[in-house]
BARO-254051 format. One record per atom (N, C-alpha, C): x, y, z; residue number from 1; chain; residue in three letters. Coordinates in steps of 0.1 Angstrom, whole numbers, plus 5000, padded with zeros to 4 digits. Atoms other than C-alpha are relative to their C-alpha. Layout:
! BARO-254051
> X  Y  Z  NUM  A  Ala
...
***
This chain:
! BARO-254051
> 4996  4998  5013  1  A  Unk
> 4395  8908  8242  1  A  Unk
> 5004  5014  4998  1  A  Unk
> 4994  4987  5002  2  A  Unk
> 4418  8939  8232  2  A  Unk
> 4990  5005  4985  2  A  Unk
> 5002  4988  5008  3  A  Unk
> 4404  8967  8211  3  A  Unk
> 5006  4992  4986  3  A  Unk
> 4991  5003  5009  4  A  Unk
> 4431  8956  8185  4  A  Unk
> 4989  4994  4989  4  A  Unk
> 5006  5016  5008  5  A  Unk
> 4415  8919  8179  5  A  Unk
> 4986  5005  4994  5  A  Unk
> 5007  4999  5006  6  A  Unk
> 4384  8939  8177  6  A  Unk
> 5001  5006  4985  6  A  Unk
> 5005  4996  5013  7  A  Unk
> 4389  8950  8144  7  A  Unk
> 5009  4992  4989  7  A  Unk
> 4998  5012  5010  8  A  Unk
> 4399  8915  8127  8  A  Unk
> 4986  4993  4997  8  A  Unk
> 5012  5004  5006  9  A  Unk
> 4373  8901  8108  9  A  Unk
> 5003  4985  4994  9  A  Unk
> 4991  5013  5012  10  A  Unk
> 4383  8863  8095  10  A  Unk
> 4990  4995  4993  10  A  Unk
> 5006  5008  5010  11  A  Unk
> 4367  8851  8068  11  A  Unk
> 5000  4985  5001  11  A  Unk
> 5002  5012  5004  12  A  Unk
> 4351  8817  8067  12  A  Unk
> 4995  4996  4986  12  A  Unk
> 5001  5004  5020  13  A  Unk
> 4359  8807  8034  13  A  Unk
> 5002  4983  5000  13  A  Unk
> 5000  5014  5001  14  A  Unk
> 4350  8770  8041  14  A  Unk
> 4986  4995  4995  14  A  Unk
> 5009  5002  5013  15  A  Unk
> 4328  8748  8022  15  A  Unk
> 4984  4995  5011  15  A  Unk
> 5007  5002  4996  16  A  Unk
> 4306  8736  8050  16  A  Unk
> 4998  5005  5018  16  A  Unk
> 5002  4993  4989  17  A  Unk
> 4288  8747  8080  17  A  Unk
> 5003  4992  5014  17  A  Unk
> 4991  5005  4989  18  A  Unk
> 4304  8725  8107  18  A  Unk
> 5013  5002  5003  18  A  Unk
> 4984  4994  5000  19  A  Unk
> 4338  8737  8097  19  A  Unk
> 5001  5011  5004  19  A  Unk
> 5000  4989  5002  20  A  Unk
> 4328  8771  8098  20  A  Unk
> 4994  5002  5016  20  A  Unk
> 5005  5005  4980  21  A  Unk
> 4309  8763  8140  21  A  Unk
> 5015  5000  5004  21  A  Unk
> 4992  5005  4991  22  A  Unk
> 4339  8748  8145  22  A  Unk
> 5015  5008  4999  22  A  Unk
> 4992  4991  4998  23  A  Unk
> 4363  8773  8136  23  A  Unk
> 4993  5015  5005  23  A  Unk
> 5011  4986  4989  24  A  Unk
> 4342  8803  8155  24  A  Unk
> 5006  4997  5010  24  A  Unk
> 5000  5006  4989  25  A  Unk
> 4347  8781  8180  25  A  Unk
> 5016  5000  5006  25  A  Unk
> 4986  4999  4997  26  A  Unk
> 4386  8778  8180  26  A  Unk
> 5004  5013  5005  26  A  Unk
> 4995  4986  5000  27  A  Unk
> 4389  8814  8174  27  A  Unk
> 4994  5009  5011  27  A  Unk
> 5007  4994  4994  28  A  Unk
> 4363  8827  8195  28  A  Unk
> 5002  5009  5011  28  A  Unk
> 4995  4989  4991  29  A  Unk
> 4381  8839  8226  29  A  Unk
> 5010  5011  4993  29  A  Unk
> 4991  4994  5001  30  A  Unk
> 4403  8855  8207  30  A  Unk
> 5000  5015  4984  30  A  Unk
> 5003  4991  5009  31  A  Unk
> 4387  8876  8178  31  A  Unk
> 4981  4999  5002  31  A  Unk
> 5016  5001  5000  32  A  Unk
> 4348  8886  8178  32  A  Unk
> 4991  5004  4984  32  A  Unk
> 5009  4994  5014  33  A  Unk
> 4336  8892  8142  33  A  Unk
> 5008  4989  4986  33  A  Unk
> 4994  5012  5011  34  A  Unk
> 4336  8864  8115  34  A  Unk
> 4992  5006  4985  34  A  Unk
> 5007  4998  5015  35  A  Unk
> 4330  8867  8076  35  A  Unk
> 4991  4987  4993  35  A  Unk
> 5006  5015  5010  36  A  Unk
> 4301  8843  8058  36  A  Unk
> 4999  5010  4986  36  A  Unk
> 5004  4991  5014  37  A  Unk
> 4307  8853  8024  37  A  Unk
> 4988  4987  4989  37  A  Unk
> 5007  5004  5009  38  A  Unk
> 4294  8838  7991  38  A  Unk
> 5001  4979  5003  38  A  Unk
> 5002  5014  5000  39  A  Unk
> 4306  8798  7993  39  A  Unk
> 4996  4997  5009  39  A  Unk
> 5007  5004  4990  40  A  Unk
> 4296  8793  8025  40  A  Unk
> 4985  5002  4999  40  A  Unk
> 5012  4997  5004  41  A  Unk
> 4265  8810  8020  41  A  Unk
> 4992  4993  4991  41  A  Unk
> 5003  5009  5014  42  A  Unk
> 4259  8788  7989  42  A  Unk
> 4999  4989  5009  42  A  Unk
> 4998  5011  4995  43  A  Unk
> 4268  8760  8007  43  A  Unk
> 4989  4994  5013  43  A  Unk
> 5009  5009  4990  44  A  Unk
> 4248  8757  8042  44  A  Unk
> 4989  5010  5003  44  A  Unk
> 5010  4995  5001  45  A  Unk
> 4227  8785  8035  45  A  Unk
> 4998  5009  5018  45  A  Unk
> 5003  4993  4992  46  A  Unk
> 4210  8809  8067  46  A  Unk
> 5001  4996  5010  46  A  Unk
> 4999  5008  4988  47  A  Unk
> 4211  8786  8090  47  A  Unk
> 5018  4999  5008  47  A  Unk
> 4985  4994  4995  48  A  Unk
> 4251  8791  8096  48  A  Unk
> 5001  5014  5003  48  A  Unk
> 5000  4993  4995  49  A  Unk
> 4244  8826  8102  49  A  Unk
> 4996  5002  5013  49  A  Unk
> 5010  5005  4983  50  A  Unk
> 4218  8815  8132  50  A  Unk
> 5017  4994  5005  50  A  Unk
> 4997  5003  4992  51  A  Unk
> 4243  8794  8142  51  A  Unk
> 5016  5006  5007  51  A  Unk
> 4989  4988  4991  52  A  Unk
> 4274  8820  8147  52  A  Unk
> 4995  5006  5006  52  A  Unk
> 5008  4984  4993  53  A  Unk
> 4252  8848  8164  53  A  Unk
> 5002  4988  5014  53  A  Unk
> 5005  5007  4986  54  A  Unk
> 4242  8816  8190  54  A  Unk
> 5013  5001  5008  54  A  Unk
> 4990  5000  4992  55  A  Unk
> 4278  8815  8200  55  A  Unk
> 5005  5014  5005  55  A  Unk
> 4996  4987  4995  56  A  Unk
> 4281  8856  8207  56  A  Unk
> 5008  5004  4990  56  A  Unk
> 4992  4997  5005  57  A  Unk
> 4301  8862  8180  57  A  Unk
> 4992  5011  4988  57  A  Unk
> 5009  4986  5011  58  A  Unk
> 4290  8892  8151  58  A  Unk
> 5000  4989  4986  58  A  Unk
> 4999  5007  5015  59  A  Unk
> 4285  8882  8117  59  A  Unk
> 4998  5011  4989  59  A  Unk
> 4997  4990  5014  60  A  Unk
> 4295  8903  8085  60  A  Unk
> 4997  4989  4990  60  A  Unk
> 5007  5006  5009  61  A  Unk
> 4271  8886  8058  61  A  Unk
> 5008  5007  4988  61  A  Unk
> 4985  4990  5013  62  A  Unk
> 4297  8898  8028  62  A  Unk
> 4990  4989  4989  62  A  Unk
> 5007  5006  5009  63  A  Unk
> 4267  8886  8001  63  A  Unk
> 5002  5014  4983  63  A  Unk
> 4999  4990  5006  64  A  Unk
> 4273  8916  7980  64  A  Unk
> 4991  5002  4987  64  A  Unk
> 5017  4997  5005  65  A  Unk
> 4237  8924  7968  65  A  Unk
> 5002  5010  4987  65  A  Unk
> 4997  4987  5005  66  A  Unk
> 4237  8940  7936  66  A  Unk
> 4982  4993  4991  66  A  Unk
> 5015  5006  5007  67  A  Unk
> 4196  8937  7922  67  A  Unk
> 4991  5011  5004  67  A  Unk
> 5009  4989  4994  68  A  Unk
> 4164  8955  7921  68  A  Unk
> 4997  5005  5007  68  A  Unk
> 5000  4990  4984  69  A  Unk
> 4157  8982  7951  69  A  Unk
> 4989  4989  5003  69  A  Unk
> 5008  5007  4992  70  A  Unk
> 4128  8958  7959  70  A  Unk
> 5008  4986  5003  70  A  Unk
> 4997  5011  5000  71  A  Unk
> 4146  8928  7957  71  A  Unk
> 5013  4997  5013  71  A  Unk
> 4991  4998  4993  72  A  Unk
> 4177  8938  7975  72  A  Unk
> 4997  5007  5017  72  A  Unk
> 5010  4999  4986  73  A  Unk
> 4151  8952  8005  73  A  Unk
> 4995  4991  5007  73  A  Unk
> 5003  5011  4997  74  A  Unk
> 4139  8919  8007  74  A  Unk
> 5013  4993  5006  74  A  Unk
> 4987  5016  5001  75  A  Unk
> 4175  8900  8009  75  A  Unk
> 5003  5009  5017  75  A  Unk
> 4993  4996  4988  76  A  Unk
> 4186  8927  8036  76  A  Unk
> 4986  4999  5012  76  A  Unk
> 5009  5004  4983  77  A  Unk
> 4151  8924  8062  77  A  Unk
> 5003  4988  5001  77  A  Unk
> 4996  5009  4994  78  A  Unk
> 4162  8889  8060  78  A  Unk
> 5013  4998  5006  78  A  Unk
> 4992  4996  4989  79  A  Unk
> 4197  8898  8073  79  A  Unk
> 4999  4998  5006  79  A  Unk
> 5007  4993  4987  80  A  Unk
> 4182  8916  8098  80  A  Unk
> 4996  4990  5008  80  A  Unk
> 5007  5008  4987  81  A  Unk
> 4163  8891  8114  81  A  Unk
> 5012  4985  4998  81  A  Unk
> 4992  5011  4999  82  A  Unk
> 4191  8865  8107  82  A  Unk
> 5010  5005  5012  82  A  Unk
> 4987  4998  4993  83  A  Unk
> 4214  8885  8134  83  A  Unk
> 5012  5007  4993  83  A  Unk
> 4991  4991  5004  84  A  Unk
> 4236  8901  8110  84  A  Unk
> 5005  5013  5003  84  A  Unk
> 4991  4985  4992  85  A  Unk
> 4259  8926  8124  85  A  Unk
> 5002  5013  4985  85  A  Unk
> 4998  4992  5008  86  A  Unk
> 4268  8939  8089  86  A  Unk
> 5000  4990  4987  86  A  Unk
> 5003  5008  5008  87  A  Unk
> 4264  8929  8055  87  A  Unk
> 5002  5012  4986  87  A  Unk
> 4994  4991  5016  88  A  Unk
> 4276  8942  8017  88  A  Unk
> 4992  4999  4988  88  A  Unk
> 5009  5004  5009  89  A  Unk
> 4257  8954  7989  89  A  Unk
> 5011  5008  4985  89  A  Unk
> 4993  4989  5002  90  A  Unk
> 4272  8970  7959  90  A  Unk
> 4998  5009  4996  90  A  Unk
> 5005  4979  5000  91  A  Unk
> 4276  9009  7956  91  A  Unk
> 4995  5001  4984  91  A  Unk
> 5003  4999  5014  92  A  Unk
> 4274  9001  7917  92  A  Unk
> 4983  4998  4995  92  A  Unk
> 5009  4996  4996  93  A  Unk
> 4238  8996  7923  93  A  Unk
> 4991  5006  4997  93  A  Unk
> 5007  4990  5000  94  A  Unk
> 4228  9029  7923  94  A  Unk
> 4992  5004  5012  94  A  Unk
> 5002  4997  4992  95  A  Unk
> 4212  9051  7944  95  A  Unk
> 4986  4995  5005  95  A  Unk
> 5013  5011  4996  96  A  Unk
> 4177  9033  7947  96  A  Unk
> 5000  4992  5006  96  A  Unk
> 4994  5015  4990  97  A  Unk
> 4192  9003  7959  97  A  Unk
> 5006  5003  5011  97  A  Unk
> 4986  5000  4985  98  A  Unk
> 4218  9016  7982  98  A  Unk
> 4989  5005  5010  98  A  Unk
> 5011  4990  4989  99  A  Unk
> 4183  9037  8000  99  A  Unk
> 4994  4990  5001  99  A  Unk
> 5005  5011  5001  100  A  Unk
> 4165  9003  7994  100  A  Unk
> 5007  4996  5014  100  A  Unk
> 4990  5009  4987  101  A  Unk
> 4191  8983  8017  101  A  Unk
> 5000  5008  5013  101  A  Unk
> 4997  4995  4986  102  A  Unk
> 4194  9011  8042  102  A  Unk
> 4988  5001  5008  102  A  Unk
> 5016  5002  4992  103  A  Unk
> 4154  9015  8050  103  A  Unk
> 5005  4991  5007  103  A  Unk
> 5003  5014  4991  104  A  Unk
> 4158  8978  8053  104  A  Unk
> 5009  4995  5012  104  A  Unk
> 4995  4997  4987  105  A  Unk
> 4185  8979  8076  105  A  Unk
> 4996  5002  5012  105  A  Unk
> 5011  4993  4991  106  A  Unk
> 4161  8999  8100  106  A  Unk
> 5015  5001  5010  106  A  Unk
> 4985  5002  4994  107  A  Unk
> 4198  9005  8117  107  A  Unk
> 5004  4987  5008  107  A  Unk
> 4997  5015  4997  108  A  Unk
> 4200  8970  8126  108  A  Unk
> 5012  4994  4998  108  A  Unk
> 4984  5008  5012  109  A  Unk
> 4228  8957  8103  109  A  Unk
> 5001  5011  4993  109  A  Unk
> 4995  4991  5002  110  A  Unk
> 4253  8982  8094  110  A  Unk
> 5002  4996  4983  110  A  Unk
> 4995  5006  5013  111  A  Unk
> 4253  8982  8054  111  A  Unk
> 5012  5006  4994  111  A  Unk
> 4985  4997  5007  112  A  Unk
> 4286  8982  8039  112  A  Unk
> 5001  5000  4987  112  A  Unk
> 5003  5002  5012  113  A  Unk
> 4289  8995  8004  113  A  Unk
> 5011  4998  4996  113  A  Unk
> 4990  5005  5009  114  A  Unk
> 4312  8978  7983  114  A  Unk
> 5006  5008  4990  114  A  Unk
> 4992  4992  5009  115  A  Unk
> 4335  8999  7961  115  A  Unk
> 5002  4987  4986  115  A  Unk
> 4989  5006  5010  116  A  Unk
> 4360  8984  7940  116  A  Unk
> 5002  4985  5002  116  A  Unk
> 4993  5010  5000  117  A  Unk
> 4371  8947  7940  117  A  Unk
> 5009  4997  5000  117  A  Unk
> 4986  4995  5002  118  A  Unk
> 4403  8942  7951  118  A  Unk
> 5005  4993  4991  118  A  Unk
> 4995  5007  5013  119  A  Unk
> 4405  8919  7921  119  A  Unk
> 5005  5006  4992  119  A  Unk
> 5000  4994  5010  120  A  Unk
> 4400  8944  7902  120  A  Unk
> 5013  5010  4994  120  A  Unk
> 4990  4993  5004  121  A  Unk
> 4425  8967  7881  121  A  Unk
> 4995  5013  4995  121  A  Unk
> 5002  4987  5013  122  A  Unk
> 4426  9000  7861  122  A  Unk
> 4994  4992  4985  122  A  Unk
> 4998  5005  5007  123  A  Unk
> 4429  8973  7832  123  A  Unk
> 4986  4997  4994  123  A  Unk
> 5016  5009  5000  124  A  Unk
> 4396  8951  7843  124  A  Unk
> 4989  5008  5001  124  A  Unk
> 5014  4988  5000  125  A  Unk
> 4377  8983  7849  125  A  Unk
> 4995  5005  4985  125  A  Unk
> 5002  4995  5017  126  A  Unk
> 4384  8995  7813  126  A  Unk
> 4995  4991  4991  126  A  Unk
> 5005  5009  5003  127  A  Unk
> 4373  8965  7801  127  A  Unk
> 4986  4994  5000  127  A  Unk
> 5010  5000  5001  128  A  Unk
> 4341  8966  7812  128  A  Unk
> 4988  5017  4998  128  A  Unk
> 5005  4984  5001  129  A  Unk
> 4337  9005  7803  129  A  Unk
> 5003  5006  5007  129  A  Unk
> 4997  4993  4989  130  A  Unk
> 4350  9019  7831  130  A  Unk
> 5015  5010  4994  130  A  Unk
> 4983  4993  5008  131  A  Unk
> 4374  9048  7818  131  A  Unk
> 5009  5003  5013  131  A  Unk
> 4994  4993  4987  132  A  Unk
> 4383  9060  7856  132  A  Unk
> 5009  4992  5007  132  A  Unk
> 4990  5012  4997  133  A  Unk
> 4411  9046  7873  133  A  Unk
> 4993  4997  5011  133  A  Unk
> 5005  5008  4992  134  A  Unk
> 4405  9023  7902  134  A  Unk
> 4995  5011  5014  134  A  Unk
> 5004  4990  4988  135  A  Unk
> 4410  9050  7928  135  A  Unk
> 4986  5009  4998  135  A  Unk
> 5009  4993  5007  136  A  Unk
> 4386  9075  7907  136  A  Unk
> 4992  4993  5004  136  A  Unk
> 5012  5009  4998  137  A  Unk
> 4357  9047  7908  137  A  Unk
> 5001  5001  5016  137  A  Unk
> 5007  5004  4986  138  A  Unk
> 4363  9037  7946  138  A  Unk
> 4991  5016  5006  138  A  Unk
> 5006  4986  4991  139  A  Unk
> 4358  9077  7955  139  A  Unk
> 4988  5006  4995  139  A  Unk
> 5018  4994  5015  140  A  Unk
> 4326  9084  7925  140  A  Unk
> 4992  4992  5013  140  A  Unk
> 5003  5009  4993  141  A  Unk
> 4313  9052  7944  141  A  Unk
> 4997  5002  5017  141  A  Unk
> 4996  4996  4986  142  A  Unk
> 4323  9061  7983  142  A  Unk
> 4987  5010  5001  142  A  Unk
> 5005  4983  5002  143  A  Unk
> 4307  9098  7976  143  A  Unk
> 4983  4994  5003  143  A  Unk
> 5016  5003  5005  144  A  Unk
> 4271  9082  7965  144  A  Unk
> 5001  4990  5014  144  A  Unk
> 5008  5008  4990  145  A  Unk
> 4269  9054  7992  145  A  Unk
> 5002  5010  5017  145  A  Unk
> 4999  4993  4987  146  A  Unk
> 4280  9079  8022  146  A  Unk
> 4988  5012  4994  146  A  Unk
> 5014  4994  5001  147  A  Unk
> 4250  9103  8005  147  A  Unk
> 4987  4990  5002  147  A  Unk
> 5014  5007  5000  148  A  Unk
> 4225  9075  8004  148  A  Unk
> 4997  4994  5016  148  A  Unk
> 5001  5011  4983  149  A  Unk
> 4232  9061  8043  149  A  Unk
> 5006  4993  5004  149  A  Unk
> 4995  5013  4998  150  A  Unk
> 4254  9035  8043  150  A  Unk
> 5008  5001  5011  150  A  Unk
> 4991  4997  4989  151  A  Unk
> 4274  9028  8075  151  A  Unk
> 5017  5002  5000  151  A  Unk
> 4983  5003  5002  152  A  Unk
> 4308  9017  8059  152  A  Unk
> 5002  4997  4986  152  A  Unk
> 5000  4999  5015  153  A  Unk
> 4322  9013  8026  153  A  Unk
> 5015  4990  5000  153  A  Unk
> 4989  5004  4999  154  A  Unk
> 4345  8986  8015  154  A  Unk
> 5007  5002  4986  154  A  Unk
> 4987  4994  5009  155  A  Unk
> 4378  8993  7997  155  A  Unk
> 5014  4995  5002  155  A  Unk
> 4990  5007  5001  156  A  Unk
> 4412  8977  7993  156  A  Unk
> 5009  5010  5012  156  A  Unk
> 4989  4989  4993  157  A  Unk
> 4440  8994  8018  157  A  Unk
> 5012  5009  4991  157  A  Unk
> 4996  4992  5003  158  A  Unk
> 4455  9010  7993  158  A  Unk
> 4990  5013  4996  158  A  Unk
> 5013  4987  4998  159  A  Unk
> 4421  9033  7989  159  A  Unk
> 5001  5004  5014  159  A  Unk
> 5005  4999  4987  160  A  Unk
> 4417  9035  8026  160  A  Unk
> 5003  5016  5005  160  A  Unk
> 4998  4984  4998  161  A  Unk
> 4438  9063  8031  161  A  Unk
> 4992  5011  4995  161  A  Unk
> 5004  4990  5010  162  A  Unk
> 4421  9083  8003  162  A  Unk
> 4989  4999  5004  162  A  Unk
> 5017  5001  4995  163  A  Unk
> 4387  9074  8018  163  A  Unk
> 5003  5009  5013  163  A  Unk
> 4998  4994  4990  164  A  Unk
> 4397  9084  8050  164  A  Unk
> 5002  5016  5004  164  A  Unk
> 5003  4981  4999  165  A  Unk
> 4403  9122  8044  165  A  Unk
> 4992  5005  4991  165  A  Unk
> 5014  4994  5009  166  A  Unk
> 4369  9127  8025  166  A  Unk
> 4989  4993  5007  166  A  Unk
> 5016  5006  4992  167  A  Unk
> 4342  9107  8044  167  A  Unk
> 5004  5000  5012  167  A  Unk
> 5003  4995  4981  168  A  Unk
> 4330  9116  8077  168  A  Unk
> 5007  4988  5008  168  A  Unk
> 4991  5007  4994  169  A  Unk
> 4350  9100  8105  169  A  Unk
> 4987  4989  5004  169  A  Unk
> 5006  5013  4996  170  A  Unk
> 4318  9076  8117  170  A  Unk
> 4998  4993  4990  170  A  Unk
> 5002  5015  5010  171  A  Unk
> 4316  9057  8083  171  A  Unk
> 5012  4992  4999  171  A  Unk
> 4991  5009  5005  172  A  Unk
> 4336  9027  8087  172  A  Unk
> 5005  4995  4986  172  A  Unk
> 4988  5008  5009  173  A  Unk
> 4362  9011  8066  173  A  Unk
> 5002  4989  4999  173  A  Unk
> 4991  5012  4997  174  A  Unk
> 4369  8977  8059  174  A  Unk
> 5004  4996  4990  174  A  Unk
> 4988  5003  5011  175  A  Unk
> 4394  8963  8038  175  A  Unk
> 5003  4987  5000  175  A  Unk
> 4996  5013  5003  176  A  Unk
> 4398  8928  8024  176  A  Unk
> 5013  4999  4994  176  A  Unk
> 4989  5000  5006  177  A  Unk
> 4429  8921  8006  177  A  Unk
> 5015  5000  5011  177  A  Unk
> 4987  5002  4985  178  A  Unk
> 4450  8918  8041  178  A  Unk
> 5005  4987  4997  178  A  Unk
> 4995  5012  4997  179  A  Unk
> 4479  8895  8040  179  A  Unk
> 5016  5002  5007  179  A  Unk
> 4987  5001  4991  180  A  Unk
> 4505  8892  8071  180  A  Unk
> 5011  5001  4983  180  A  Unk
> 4989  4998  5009  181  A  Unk
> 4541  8896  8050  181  A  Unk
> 5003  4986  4999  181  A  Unk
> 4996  5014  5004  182  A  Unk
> 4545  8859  8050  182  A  Unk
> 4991  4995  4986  182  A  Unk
> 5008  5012  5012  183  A  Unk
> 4512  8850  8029  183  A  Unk
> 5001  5009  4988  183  A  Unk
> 4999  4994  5014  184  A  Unk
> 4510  8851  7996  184  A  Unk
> 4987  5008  4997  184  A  Unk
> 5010  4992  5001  185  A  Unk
> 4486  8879  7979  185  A  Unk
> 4983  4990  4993  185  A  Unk
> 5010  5008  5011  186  A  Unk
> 4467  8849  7956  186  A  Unk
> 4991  5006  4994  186  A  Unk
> 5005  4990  5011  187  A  Unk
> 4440  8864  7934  187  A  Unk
> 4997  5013  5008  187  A  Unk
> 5005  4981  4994  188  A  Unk
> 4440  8900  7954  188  A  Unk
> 5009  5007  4997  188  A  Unk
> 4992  4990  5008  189  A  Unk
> 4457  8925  7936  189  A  Unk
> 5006  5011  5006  189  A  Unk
> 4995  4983  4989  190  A  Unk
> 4456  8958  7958  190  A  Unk
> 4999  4992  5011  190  A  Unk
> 4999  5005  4988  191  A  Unk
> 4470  8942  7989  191  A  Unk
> 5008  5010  5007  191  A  Unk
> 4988  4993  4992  192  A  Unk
> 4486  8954  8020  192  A  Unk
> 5000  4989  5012  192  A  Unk
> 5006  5009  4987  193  A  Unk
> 4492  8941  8054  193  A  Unk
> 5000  5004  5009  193  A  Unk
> 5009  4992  4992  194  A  Unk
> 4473  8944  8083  194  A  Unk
> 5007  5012  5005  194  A  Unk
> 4995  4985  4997  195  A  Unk
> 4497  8973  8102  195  A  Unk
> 4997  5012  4986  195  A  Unk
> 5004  4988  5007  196  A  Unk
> 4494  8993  8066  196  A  Unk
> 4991  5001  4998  196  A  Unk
> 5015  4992  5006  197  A  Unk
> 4459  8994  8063  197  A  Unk
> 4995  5004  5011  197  A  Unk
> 4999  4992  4989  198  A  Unk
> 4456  9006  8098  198  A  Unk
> 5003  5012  5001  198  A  Unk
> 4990  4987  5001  199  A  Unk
> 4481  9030  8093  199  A  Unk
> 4991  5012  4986  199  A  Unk
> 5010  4996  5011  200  A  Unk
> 4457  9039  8062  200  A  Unk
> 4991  5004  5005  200  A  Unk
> 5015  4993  4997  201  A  Unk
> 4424  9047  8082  201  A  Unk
> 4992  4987  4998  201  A  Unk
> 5012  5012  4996  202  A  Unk
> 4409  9013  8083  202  A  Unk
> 5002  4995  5011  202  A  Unk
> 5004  5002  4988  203  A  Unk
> 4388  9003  8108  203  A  Unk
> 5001  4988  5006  203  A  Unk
> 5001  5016  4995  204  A  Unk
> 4383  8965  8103  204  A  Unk
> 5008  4995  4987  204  A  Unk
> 4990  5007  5011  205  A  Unk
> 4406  8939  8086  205  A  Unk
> 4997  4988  4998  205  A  Unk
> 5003  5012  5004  206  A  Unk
> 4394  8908  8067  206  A  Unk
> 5009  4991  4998  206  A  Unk
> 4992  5009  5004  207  A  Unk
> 4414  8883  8067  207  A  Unk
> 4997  4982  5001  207  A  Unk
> 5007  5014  5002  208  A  Unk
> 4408  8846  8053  208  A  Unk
> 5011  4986  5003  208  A  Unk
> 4996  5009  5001  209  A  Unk
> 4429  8824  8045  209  A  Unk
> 5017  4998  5007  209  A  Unk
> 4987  4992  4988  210  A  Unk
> 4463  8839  8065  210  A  Unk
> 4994  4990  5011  210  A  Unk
> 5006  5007  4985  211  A  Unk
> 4440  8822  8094  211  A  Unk
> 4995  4987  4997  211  A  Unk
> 5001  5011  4997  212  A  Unk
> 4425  8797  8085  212  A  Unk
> 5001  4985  4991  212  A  Unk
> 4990  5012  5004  213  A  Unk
> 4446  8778  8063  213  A  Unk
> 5008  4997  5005  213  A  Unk
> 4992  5008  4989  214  A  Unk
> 4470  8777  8089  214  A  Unk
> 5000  4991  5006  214  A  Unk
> 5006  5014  4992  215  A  Unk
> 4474  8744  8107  215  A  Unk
> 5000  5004  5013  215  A  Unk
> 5007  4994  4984  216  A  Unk
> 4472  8765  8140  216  A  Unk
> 4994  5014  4999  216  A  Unk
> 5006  4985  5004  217  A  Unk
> 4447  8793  8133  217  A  Unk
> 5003  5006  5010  217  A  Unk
> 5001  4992  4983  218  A  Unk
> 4446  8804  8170  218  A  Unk
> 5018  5011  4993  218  A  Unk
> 4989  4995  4997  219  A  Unk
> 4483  8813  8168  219  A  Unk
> 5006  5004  4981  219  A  Unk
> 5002  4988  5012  220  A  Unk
> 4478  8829  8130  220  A  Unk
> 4994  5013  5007  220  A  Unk
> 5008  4987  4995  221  A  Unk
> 4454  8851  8148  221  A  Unk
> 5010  5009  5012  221  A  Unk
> 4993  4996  4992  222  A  Unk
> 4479  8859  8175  222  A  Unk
> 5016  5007  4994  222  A  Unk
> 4990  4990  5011  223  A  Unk
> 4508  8869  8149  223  A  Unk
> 4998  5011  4994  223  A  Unk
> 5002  4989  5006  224  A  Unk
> 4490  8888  8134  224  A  Unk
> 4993  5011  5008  224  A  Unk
> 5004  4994  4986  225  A  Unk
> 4476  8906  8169  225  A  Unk
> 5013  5003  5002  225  A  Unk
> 4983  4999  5001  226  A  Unk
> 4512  8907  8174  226  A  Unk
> 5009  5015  4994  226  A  Unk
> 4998  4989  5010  227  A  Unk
> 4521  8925  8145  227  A  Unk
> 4992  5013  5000  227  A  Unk
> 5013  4985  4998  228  A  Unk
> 4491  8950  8150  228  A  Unk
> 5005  5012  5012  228  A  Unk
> 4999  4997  4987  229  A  Unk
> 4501  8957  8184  229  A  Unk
> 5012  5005  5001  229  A  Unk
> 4991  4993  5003  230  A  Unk
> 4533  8969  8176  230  A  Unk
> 5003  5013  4988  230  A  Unk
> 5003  4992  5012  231  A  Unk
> 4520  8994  8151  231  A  Unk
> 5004  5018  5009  231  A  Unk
***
């Protein structure tokens, strides 16, 4: 497996955990780090974590914790012993919590603190009080979870750059909102695709539905290897 593929991340954004085995399984020689975010998680619950680790593959638990420091210490030692490679909480938080999650960590599972939502706007920020624009927030946000411990910090690729020349070169980057130039953005606002958020200073690249809504994921994954590879 090239360098490259390592830092594709595909989201299994499927509704049950045989689909989500069985696409690991497709993809597996060919990318090493999968996403269980929230439906899945909902859906077949920890036991789909167990069962990606068993095939060698990493797992980025993208549950995005935002609760009491004790409570959120609790969710992350179970992580931990679930095999999670990495796992998101949010930076909004505060600093109790984000020191919370990293104890529990114990450097085990790298916590990744969630910025901004690439949902989100200037608009939708102000709307819930937020006077600062989107960038302003990701870097207030960034600042506090790279003081409190965190390993990586996620942020849209249009932040990435701006992260990138202010936080130390070992805190990773990863950036959801990737979509090859063919797919459409659907609800992700701040998008780029994968070559520009590379070109940006990110490390890893989430990508969901580019792959595996395709009716040949394999050879989504390889376009878009493709495209990288010529960067």
């Amino acid at each position: 497996m090239t360098q490259i593929a390592d830092k594709i991340i595909v989201a299994l954004d499927v509704p049950t955990e045989k689909e989500a085995v069985n696409m690991v399984n497709r993809l597996r020689q060919h990318v090493s780090r999968f996403k269980v975010g929230l439906q899945l998680y909902t859906a077949a619950g920890p036991n789909v974590v167990r069962e990606i680790v068993r095939t060698g593959a990493n797992v980025f638990l993208d549950l995005k914790l935002h609760d009491i420091p004790n409570t959120v210490r609790s969710a992350v030692a179970s992580a931990v012993d679930l095999g999670a490679d990495m796992m998101t909480i949010h930076l909004s938080g505060g600093e109790a919590m984000i020191r919370a999650a990293v104890e529990a960590a114990q450097g085990r599972t790298t916590i990744l603190g969630v910025t901004v939502l690439t949902s989100q706007t200037d608009e939708t920020l102000n709307s819930i009080g937020v006077r600062e624009s989107v960038e302003a927030q990701v870097v207030r946000l960034a600042s506090l979870g790279v003081k409190c411990g965190v390993g990586g910090l996620v942020a849209s690729p249009r932040e990435a750059a701006v992260l990138r020349r202010q936080i130390p070169a070992e805190i990773r980057i990863v950036t959801p909102g990737i979509r090859p130039d063919s797919a459409p953005a659907g609800d992700q606002k701040r998008v780029r695709t994968p070559r520009e958020a590379l070109q940006a200073g990110a490390d890893y690249l989430v990508v969901g539905r580019p792959i595996i809504a395709d009716p040949d994921p394999v050879a989504a994954v390889q376009r878009i290897l493709a495209e990288l590879s010529a960067t």
